[in-house]
MARMI-139378 format. One record per residue (C-alpha): x, y, z; residue in one letter. Coordinates in steps of 0.05 Angstrom, whole numbers, padded with zeros to 5 digits, always signed. Layout:
N
XYZA/...
//
This chain:
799
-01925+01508+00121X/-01891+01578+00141X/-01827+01583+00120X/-01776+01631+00158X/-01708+01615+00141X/-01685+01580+00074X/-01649+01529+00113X/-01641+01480+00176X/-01605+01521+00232X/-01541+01497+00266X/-01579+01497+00321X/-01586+01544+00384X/-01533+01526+00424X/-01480+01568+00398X/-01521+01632+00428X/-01507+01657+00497X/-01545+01636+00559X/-01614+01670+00577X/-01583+01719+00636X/-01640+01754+00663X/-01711+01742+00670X/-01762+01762+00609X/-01807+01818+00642X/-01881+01804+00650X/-01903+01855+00599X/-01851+01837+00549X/-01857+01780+00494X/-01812+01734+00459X/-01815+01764+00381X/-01801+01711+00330X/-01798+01746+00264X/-01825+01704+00196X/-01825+01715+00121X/-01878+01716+00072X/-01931+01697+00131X/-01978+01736+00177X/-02023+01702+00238X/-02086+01724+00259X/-02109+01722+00323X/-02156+01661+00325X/-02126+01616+00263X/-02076+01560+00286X/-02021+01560+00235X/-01956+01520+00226X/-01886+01552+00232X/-01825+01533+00205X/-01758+01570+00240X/-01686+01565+00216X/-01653+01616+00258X/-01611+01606+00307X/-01644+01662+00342X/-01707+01637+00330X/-01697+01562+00355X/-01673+01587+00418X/-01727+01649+00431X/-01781+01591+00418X/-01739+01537+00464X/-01740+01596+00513X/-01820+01601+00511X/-01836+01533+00518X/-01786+01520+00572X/-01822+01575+00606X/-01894+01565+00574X/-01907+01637+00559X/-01940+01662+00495X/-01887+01691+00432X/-01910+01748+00385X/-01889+01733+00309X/-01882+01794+00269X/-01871+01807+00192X/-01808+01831+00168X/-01806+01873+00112X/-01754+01850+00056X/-01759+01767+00054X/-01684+01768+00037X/-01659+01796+00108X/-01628+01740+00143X/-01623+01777+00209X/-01674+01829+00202X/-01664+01889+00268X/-01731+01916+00300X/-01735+01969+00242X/-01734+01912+00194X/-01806+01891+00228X/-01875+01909+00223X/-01897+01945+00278X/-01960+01908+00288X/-01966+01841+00302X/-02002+01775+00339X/-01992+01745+00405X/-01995+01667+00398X/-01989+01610+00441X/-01941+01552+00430X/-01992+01497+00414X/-01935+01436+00394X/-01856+01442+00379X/-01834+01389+00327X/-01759+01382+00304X/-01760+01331+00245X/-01711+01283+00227X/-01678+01327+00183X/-01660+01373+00250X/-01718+01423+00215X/-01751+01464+00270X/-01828+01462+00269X/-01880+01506+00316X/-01944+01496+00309X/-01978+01560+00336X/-02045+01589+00357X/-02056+01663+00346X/-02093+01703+00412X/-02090+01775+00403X/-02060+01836+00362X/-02008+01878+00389X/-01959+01940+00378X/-01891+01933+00387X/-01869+01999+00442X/-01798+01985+00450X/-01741+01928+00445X/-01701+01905+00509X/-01628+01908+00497X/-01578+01851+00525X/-01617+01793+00496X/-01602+01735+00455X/-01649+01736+00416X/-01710+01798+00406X/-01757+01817+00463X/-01806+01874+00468X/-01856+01907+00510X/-01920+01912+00480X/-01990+01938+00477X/-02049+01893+00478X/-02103+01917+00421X/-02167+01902+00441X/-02213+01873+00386X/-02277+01920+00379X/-02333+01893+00409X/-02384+01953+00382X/-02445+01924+00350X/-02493+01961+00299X/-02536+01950+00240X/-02481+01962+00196X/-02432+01917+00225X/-02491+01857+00224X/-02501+01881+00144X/-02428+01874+00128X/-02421+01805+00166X/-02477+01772+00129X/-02443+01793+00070X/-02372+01780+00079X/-02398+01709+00109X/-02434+01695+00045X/-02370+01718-00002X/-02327+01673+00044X/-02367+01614+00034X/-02374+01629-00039X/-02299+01630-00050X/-02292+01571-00015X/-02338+01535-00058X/-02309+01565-00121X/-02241+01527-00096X/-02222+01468-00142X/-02233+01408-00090X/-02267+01448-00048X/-02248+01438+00031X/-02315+01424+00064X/-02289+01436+00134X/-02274+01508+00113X/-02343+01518+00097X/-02369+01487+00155X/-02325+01533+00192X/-02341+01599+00166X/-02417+01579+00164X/-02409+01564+00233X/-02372+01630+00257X/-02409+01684+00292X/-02358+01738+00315X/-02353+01794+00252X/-02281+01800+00273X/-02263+01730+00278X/-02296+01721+00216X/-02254+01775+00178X/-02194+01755+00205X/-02207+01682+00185X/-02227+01697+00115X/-02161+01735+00106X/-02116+01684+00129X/-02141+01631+00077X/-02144+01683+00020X/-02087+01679-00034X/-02061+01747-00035X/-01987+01787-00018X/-01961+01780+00057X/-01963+01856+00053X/-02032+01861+00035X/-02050+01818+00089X/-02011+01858+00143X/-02050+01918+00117X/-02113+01883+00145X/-02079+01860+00208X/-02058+01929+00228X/-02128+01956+00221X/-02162+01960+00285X/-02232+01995+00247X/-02281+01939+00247X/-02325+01966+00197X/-02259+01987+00160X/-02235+01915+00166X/-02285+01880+00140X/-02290+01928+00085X/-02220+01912+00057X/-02236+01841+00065X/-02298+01842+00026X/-02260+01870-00035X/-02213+01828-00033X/-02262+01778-00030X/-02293+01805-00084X/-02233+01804-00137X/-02221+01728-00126X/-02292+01709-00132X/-02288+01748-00198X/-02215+01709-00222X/-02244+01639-00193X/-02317+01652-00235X/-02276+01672-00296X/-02226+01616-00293X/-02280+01566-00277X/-02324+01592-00335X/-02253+01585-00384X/-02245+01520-00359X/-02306+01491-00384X/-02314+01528-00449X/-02235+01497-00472X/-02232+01441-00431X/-02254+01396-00500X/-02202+01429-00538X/-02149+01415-00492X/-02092+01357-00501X/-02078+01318-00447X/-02006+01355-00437X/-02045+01421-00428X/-02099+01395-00382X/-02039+01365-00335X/-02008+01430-00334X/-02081+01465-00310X/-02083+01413-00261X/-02019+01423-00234X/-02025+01498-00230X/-02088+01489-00188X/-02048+01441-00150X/-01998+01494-00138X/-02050+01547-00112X/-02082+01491-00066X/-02014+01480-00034X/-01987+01551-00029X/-02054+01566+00018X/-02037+01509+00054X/-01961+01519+00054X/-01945+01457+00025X/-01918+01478-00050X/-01854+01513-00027X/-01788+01482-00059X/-01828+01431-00084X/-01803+01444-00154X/-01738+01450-00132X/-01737+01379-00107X/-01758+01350-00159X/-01702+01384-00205X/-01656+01355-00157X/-01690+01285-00154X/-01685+01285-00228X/-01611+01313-00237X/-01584+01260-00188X/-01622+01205-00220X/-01581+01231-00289X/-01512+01228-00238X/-01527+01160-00225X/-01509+01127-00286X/-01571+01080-00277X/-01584+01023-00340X/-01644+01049-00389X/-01690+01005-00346X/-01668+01032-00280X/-01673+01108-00298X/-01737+01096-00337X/-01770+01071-00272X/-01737+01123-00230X/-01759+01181-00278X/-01833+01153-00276X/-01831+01150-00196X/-01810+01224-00202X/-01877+01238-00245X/-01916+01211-00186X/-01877+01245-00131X/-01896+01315-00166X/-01965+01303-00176X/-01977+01280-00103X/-01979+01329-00045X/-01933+01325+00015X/-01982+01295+00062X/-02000+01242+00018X/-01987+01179+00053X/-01954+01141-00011X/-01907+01207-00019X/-01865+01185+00030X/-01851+01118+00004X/-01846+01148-00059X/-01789+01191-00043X/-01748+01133+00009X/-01754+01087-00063X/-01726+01138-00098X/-01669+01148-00045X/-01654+01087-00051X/-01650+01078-00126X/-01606+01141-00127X/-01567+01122-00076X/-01540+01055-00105X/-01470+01044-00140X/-01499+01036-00218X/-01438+01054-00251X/-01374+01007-00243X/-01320+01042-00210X/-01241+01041-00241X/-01209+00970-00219X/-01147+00971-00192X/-01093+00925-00217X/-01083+00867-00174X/-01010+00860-00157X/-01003+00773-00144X/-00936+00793-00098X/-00973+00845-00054X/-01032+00791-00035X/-00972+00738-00022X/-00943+00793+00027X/-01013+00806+00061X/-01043+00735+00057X/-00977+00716+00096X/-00978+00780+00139X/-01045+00770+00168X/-01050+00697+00171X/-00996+00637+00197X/-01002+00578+00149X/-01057+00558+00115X/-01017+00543+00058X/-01060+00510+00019X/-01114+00556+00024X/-01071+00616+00003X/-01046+00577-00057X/-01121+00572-00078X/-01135+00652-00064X/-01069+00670-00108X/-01091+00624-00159X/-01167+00656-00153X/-01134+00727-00160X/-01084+00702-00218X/-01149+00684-00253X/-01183+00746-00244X/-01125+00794-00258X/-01125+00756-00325X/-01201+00745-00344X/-01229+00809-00296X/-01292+00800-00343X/-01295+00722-00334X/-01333+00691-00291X/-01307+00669-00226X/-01327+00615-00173X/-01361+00627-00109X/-01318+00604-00055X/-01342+00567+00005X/-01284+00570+00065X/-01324+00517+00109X/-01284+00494+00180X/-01290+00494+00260X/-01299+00569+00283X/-01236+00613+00293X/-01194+00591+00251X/-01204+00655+00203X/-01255+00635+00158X/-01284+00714+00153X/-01212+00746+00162X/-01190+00712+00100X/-01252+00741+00063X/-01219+00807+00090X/-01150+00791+00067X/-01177+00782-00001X/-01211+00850-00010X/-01138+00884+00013X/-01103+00843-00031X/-01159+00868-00088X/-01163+00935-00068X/-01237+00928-00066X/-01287+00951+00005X/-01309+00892+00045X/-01375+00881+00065X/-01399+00822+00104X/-01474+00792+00112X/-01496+00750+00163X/-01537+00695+00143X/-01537+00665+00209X/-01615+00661+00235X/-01648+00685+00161X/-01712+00646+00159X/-01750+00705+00109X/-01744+00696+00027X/-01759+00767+00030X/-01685+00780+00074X/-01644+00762+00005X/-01698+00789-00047X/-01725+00853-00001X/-01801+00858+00007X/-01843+00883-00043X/-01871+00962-00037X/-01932+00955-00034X/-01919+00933+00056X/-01914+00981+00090X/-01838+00995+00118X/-01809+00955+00060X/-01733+00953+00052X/-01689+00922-00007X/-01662+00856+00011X/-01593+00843+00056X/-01547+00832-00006X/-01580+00899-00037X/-01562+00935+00030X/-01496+00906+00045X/-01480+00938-00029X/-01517+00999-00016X/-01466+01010+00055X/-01404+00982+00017X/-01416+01033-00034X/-01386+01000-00089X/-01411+00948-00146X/-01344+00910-00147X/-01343+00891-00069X/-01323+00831-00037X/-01378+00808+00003X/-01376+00755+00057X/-01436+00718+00063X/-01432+00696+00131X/-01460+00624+00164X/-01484+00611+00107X/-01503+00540+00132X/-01536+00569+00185X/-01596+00597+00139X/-01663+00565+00162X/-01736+00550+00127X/-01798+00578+00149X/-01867+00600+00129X/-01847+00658+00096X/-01807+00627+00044X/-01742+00593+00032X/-01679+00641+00040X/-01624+00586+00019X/-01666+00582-00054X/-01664+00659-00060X/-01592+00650-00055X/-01579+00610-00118X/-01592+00667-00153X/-01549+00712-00119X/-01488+00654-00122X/-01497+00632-00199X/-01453+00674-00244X/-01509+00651-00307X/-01560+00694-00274X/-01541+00741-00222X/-01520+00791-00273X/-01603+00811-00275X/-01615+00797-00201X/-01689+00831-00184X/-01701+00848-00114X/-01767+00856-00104X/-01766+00923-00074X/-01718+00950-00131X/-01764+00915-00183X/-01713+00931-00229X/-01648+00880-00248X/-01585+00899-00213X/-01529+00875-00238X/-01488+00826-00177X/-01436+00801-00233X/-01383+00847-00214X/-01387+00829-00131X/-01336+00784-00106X/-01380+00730-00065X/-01336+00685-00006X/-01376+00642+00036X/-01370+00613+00106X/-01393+00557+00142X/-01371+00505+00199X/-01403+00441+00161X/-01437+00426+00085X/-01494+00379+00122X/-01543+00424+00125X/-01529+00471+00063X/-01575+00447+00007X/-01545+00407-00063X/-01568+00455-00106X/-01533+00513-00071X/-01476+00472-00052X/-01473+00451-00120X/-01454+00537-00144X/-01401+00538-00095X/-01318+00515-00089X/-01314+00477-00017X/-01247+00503+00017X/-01235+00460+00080X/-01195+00502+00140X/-01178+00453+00191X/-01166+00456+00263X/-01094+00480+00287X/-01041+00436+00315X/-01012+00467+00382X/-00933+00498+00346X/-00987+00528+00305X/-01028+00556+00359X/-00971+00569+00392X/-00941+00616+00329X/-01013+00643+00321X/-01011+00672+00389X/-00941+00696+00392X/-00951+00736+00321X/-01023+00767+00327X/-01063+00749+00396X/-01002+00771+00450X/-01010+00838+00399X/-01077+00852+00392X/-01093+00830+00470X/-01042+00882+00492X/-01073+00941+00452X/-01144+00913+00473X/-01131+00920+00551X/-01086+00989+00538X/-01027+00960+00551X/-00952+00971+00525X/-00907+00905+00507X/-00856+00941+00560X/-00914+00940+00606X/-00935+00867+00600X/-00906+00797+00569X/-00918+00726+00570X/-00861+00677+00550X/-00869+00615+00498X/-00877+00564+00561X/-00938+00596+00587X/-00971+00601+00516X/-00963+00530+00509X/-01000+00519+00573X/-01049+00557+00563X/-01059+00521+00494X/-01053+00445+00531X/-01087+00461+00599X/-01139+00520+00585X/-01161+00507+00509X/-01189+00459+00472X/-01217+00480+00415X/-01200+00476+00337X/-01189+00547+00328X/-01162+00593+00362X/-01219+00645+00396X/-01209+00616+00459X/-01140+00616+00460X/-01142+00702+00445X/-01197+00698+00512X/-01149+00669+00555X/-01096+00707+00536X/-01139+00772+00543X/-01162+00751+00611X/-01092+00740+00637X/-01068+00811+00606X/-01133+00836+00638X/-01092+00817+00710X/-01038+00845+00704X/-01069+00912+00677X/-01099+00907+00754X/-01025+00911+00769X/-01010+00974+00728X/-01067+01010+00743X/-01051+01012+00808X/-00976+01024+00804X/-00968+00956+00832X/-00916+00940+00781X/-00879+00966+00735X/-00872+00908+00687X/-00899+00841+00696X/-00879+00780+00658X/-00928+00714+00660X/-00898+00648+00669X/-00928+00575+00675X/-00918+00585+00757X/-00963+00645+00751X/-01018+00620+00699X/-01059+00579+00756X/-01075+00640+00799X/-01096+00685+00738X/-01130+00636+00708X/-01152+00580+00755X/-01134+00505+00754X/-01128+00472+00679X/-01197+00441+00657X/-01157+00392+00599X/-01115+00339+00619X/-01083+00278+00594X/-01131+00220+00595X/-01092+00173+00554X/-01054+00139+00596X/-01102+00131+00649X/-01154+00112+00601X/-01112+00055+00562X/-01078+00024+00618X/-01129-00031+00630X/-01152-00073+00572X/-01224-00066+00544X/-01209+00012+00529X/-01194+00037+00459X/-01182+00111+00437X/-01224+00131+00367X/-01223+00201+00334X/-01285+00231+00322X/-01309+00286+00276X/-01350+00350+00307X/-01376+00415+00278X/-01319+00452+00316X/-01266+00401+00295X/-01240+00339+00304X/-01234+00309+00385X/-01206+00241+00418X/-01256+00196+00438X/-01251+00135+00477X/-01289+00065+00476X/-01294+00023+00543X/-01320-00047+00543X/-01327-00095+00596X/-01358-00156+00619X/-01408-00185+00668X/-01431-00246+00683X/-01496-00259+00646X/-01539-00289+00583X/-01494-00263+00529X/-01528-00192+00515X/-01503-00132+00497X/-01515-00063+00526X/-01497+00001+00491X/-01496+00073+00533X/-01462+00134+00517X/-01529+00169+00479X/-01503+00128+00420X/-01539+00146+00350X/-01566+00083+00312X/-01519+00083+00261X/-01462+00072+00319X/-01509+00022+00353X/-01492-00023+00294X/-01421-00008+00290X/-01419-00032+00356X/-01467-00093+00339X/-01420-00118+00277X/-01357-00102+00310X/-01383-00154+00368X/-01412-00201+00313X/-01348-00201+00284X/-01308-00214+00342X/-01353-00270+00358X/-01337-00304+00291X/-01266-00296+00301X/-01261-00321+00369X/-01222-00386+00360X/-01166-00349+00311X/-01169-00292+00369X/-01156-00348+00430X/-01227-00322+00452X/-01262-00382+00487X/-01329-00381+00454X/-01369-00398+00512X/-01354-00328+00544X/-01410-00300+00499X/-01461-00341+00524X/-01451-00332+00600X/-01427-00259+00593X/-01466-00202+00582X/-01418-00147+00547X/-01423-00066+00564X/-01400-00021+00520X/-01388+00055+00544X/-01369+00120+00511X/-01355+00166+00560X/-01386+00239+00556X/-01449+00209+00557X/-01487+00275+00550X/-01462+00294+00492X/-01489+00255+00424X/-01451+00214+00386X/-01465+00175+00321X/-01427+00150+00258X/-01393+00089+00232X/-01327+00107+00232X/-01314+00080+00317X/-01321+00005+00286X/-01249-00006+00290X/-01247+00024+00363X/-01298-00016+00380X/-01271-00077+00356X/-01206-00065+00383X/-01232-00048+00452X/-01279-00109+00451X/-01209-00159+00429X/-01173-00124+00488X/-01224-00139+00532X/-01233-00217+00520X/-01159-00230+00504X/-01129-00189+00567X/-01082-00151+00529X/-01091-00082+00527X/-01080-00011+00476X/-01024+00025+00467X/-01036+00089+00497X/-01000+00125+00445X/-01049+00101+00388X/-01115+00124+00366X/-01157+00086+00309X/-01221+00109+00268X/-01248+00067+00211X/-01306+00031+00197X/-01319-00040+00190X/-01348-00100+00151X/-01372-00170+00176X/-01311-00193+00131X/-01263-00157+00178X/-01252-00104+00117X/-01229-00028+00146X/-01268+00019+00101X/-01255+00090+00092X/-01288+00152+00132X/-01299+00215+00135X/-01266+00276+00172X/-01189+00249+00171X/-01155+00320+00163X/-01208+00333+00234X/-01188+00276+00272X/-01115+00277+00256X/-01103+00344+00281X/-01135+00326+00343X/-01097+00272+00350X/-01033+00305+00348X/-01066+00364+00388X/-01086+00304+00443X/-01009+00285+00452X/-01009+00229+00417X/-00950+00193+00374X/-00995+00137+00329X/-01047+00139+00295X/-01096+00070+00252X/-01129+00101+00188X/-01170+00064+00134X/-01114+00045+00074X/-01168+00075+00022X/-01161+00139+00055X/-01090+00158+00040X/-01123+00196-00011X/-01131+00246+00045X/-01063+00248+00060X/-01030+00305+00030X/-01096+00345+00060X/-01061+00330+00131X/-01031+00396+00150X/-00952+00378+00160X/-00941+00401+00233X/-00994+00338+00244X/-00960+00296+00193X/-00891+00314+00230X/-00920+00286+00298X/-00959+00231+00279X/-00931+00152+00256X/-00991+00140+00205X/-01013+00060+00196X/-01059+00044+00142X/-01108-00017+00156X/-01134-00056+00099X/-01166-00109+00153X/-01185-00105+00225X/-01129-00168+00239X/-01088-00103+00220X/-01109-00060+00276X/-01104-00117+00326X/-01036-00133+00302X/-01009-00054+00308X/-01063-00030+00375X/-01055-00087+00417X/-00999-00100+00473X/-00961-00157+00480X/-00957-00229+00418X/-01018-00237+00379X/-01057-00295+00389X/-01041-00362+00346X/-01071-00374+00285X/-01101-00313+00260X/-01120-00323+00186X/-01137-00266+00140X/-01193-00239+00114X/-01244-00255+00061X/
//
C-alpha cells in the first residue's frame, strides 16, 4: 500500500473550515511519496496529513475527483506547489477506509493525466486549476508493432515473477489500448518513483511505449539471470541461505504490492518487547518462534492477524513480579475498621491472613471463601484487603459461566479466540501479585461445553496453579503470586472438591443498631454525594433510619437499606432543585409520603395470640427469616393435611412431630380420642414461597400441643430444632441466620437445640445482647419454656 506520511495524523479537525466553494475547473491535489498513479490502475493510498485527511474528507463529502501528485524529496513533511511534480493523474475516490488504528486509507482509481496551471490561495489544504491531457488516440503500423511487443515483454515479466500472479497475465493479455497497456505495465514494474514519473509526464505515444519497453527489457534480463543463478546453486545452498533468497523474493513481491513497508521494523519491535517482558525460557521461546512465522507471512494472510493479537497478548502480560510492598498489620486494622462496621470476627481472620503473609510472602496461602446473604460486603472486603496490601484489585464474575473454555481461554486454532477470564482479569489488573475476587462463585453452572467449576481447581490449588496453562497462552503462567478471595451466598451448590481448596468465612445478616450504625457512617454519605447533594443541604435523624430499617427493609444486608435511603434523598433533591427549600431534614412523620406506607410489620403478636400457632426460624439464601406454624382442627377421621408448598423432608417433620404428640397424649392431658374424630391442618403461611428442612419439628410440635391443650405461645419466643420419635431436640443448621433474624423480628426469646451451643460464640453480640437463649435437650423442654399458662400433670421424661 502507498505510503504518504510516516505516521497516523491527529486528524483533520484542527484545520480551518472549507470557506468558499472549490471552482469547477480546479481539483483537490493530494500530494504522496515514493508512488505515482496511472490513469486506468486502481491503487491503494495511505494519507497521514492533516491536510491530506481533510482535502480527501472534502472530496468525498462532495464526490468530486482529487489529483495526486509526486513530490520531489520523500523527507518533506509539508511539501509547497514547487515541492510537486508538475504532472500528475486525476482519480476518483473509489472507497475511504480509516482503520482501527485511526490510519487513513483511499482506495483510488486513476482517470486521466493532467498539468498543474496554477494553485488557489486561501485554502486549507492545496487546490489547483488544471489542464486535462488527452491520451493520443493516433493509430499506425508502428504503434500496432510496438504494442505487440511491449504486450509480449509484459507478459514475459510477469511470468518470470517468483509465484507468478495469473490475473496479471490474464490482464495484460486481455488489454487492447497501447496506452493503457503502457501505462499498466509501468505501474507494476519495480523501478524508482522518479523513473516512473518520467513515463507519466510523456504524452509521445510511440515515445512512451518506447521507455517502457526498455525498461521492460532490463528486468527480463535481471529476472532470466537470477532465475538461471538460482537453479545452478540452489544444491549448494544451506537451508539458512535458501530462507534468506526466499525472503528477499518475498520482499520484492510485497514492495510491488505495497505490502513490505516497516515490516522489518515491526518485527524488531515485536522482538525487543518480547526481550522487555521478562517472559520464563518457555514463554519467550514460544513468543520468539511466533515472531518467525509473523515475518515469513504477508500482511493479508489470514493467520497473520491472529498471529500478531497472540503475540499482543503474550507481550502484554505482567511476566516479571513487581517490588512488594511491606504490609503494615496497623494500617489494615485502620482501613478494615474504616470501611467496614463490625465484622469482627472476620477482620480478626484477614489480619491474621496478612500477619501470615507479611511473614512467609513466599508461603503458600489459603483461598478464602467469604460466603453470606448479599450486601453485607462480601466483595468490599475483597477490596479492603488489596488497600491494606497495597496490591490492584481485580474482580471476576463467575456468576452465569457455563463454558470450560471461560477459565482456561479457547484454544487458537477458533477463530476469535481469547485467553480465559482469570488470564484477562490479570492482563487489565496489570500486575502478577493482584488480589482477585472471584465473584458468585457458587453461581458457576455445567453445560455441554465443559465444566467451569473443575477448571477452577486448578486455578484455586496453591500445588498446581504455579504452571496454570490456558489454552490460548499454551504456555504455564505462573497464578502463585495472585491473591484469590471468593464469594458466595450458600456452599450447596459449590462442588466438594472445590469446596474442599477453599477457607469458608461465614458473614451473617445484620442486627438493626448495626444497620442502623451502617447507615449513619457510610450510606447517609455516599447517598448524599450520589444525588449531588451537600450534608447542609439534606439530613435524616437516627429515628427515621430506624424506620426505614423496621418498616421499609427486610433483608440481611444492607442494599436495600442504601435504596431507600437514596430514594428519600432523591425527594428532597426535588426540593433543592427547585429552590423549594433551603435545607430539609427527614423525620419518621415525613418517611410515609417519600416513601409510601411500610410493607413489614409486626406479626407476632397477632400471630401467637390464639393457640395452635408457633413461631420457627428458618434459614434462606439471603439470611435467616421468622416463620410461623398454624395448626388447627376439624372435625373428621383423624387425617392430617399439610399445605404451605412444604418440601418432603418437612412433610415428615410435621408427620413425627404429630406421631409424637399422639404418643404423649395422656402425659400432655390430650384426650386420645380427639385424633380419631379430628382431622388436623397444618399451615405455613407464605404459601408461595418453598419451604423444606427438618429443623421446624419443634415448631411444629409446639404448635400442634398448643392447639389440643388450649394454651397458647409466647409471642416473644421463637423455636427451631429438629426432632426424634423419643422427643430428643437435635441440632440444625443455620443458627448464626436465624438468630439474627430473630432479634431483627423484635423478639426477646429464643428455643435452640442444647448440642448447638457450639454455635454460640458465632452469634454476633448485638443478637446475643437482645436475645434470652434456652437450650432444649427434649421437646417436654420446649413445651415447658413456649407454652402459656401450668403444664399439664404428669409429664415424664424422655427415653
Amino acid at each position: 500500500m502507498a505510503n504518504e506520511s510516516t505516521g497516523p495524523a491527529p486528524g483533520a479537525t484542527t484545520l480551518p473550515d472549507q470557506t468558499a466553494p472549490i471552482p469547477a475547473d480546479a481539483l483537490i491535489i493530494i500530494p504522496v511519496r515514493n508512488t505515482v498513479l496511472f490513469p486506468g490502475v486502481v491503487m491503494p493510498i495511505t494519507i497521514g496529513r492533516p491536510k491530506s485527511i481533510a482535502a480527501a474528507q472534502q472530496a468525498v463529502r462532495e464526490q468530486r475527483p482529487i489529483g495526486i501528485l509526486l513530490q520531489r524529496e520523500a523527507e518533506l513533511s509539508e511539501p509547497g506547489p514547487d515541492d510537486l511534480y508538475r504532472v500528475g493523474t486525476m482519480a476518483n475516490i473509489v472507497r475511504y477506509i480509516t482503520g482501527p488504528d485511526e490510519s487513513h486509507h483511499l482506495v483510488c482509481q486513476g482517470v486521466q493525466r493532467i498539468r498543474m496551471l496554477d494553485y488557489l490561495p486561501g485554502t486549507p489544504f492545496p487546490v489547483a486549476r488544471v489542464l486535462h491531457i488527452p491520451e493520443p488516440t493516433t493509430s499506425s503500423p508502428e504503434i500496432e508493432a510496438r504494442f505487440l511487443n511491449l504486450q509480449q515483454q509484459a507478459i514475459e515479466a510477469a511470468e518470470l515473477l517468483p509465484q507468478a500472479p495469473q490475473e496479471l497475465v490474464a490482464v495484460l493479455q486481455a488489454t487492447t489500448s497501447p496506452s493503457t497497456l503502457a501505462d499498466l505495465a509501468t505501474s507494476y514494474m519495480d523501478i524508482k518513483p522518479q523513473e516512473k514519473q518520467e513515463i507519466l509526464e510523456t504524452i509521445d505515444l510511440a515515445l512512451r511505449m518506447e521507455k517502457v519497453s526498455r525498461h521492460l527489457a532490463e528486468r527480463i534480463e535481471v529476472l532470466r539471470l537470477s532465475r538461471e543463478i538460482g537453479q545452478q546453486t540452489r544444491a549448494t545452498f544451506d537451508e539458512r541461505q535458501r530462507e534468506a533468497i526466499l525472503r528477499e523474493q518475498m520482499a520484492t513481491i510485497q514492495r510491488q504490492l505495497g505490502e513490505g513497508d516497516g515490516k522489518t521494523q515491526e518485527v524488531a519491535e515485536l522482538n525487543e518487547a518480547i526481550a522487555k517482558a521478562k517472559m520464563p525460557p518457555e514463554a519467550e521461546s514460544q513468543a520468539r518462534k511466533e515472531v518467525r512465522r509473523y515475518e515469513r507471512m504477508p500482511e493479508a494472510a489470514a493467520e497473520a492477524g491472529m498471529v500478531r493479537s497472540y503475540l499482543d497478548w503474550l507481550i502484554e502480560l505482567p511476566w516479571s513480579l513487581p517490588e512488594e510492598k511491606p504490609i503494615d498489620i496497623a494500617e489494615a486494622r485502620r482501613i478494615l475498621d474504616e470501611d467496614h462496621y463490625g465484622l469482627q470476627k472476620i477482620k480478626t481472620r484477614i489480619i491474621e491472613y496478612l500477619a501470615v503473609r507479611k511473614l512467609a510472602p513466599h508461603g503458600k496461602a489459603p483461598i478464602l471463601c467469604f460466603v453470606g446473604p448479599p450486601g453485607v460486603g462480601k466483595t468490599s472486603l475483597g477490596q479492603s484487603i488489596a488497600r491494606a496490601m497495597q496490591r490492584p484489585f481485580i474482580r471476576v464474575s463467575l456468576g452465569g459461566v457455563h463454558d470450560e473454555a471461560e477459565i482456561r481461554g479457547h484454544r487458537r486454532t477458533y477463530i476469535g479466540a481469547l485467553p480465559g477470564n482469570i488470564i484477562q482479569a490479570i492482563k487489565k489488573a496489570g500486575s502478577r501479585n493482584c488480589v482477585m475476587m472471584l465473584d458468585e462463585i457458587d453461581k458457576m453452572g455445567r453445560g455441554i461445553q465443559g465444566d467451569p467449576s473443575a477448571a477452577m481447581l486448578e486455578v484455586l490449588d496453591p500445588e498446581q496453579n504455579a504452571t496454570f496453562r490456558d489454552n490460548y497462552l499454551g504456555v504455564p503462567f505462573d497464578l502463585s503470586r495472585v491473591v484469590f478471595v471468593a464469594t458466595a451466598n450458600m456452599l450447596d451448590t459449590i462442588p466438594g472438591p472445590l469446596l474442599d481448596r477453599m477457607e469458608i468465612i461465614s458473614l451473617v445478616g445484620y442486627t438493626e443498631d448495626e444497620k442502623l450504625e451502617i447507615a449513619q457512617r457510610y450510606l447517609v454519605r455516599r447517598q448524599l454525594e450520589a444525588n449531588g447533594l451537600k450534608p447542609e443541604q439534606a439530613e435524616i435523624d437516627s429515628d427515621a433510619l430506624r424506620f426505614i430499617i423496621k418498616g421499609y427493609t427486610r433483608e440481611a444486608g444492607v442494599r436495600n437499606l442504601e435504596r431507600e435511603i437514596g430514594k428519600a434523598f432523591r425527594h428532597v433533591a426535588v426540593q433543592i432543585a427547585e429552590d423549594s427549600a433551603g435545607r430539609v431534614l427527614l423525620t419518621t412523620k415525613d418517611l410515609a409520603a417519600v416513601l409510601g406506607q411500610p410493607r413489614f410489620e409486626s406479626e407476632i403478636a397477632m400471630r401467637t395470640s390464639v393457640p395452635g400457632v408457633a413461631t420457627g426460624l428458618a434459614w434462606t439464601p439471603v439470611g435467616g427469616d421468622i416463620l410461623f406454624i398454624e395448626a388447627t382442627r376439624t372435625p373428621g377421621k383423624g387425617v392430617l393435611i399439610l399445605t404451605g408448598q412444604l418440601g418432603e423432608v418437612m412433610r415428615e417433620s410435621a408427620q413425627a412431630a404429630l406421631t409424637l404428640v399422639k404418643s404423649r397424649a395422656s402425659q400432655l392431658g390430650i384426650d386420645p380420642s380427639l385424633f380419631e374424630k379430628s382431622d388436623i391442618h397444618i399451615h405455613v403461611p407464605a404459601g408461595a414461597t418453598p419451604k423444606d428442612g427438618p429443623s421446624a419439628g419443634v415448631a411444629m410440635f409446639t404448635a400442634l400441643t398448643s392447639l389440643l391443650t388450649d394454651r397458647t405461645v409466647k409471642n416473644n419466643t421463637a423455636m427451631t430444632g429438629e426432632i426424634s420419635l423419643r422427643g430428643l431436640v437435635l441440632p440444625v443448621g443455620g443458627i448464626k441466620e436465624k438468630v439474627v433474624a430473630a432479634a431483627a423480628a423484635g423478639l426477646t426469646r429464643v428455643l435452640l437445640p442444647a448440642r448447638n451451643r457450639r454455635d454460640f460464640d458465632d452469634i454476633p453480640l448485638g443478637a446475643r445482647n437482645k436475645l434470652e437463649f434456652v437450650w432444649l435437650e427434649r421437646v417436654d423442654d420446649a413445651v415447658a419454656e413456649a407454652l402459656e399458662g401450668k403444664s399439664m400433670p404428669g409429664t415424664v421424661a424422655a427415653e
